[in-house]
Phi, psi and omega in degrees: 000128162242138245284113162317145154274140225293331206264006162293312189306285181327310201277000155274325168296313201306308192287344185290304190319287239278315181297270210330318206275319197274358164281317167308347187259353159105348184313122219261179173057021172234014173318300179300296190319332185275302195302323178276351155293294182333312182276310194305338165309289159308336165262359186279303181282052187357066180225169186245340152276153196297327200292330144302329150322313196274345196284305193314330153327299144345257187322329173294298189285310216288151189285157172310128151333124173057022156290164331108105142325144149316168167303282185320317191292326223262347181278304160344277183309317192279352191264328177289317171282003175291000000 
């Protein structure tokens, strides 16, 4: 299979969350737009249920075992915990 690119990937989650969140609040007319995130989840992480999608999503984004931050991120973080 081959690999979504993470920030296609990410910016198809960001956006399933956003339908999901504004459909749950009752918000009309976003069916299609939810059924067209939804399927496109799925073929980029080649499943056919959303909920496989997202875990393969997961897993797709999660860093290698015993990666390492960027620099930049790990200077971040240590100037956020100071």
């Amino acid at each position: 299979m081959l690999t979504p690119d993470p920030r296609y990937l990410r910016s198809l989650l960001a956006r399933y969350a956003d339908l999901r969140i504004a459909h749950s609040r009752g918000e009309k007319g976003l069916e299609q737009h939810l059924d067209d995130v939804t399927y496109t989840l799925c073929v980029a992480t080649g499943t056919t249920r959303i909920e496989d999608a997202l875990t393969t999503a997961d897993a797709l984004l999660a860093p290698p075992a015993g990666a390492t931050a960027p620099p930049a991120l790990e200077a971040e973080r240590t100037e956020l915990a100071a």
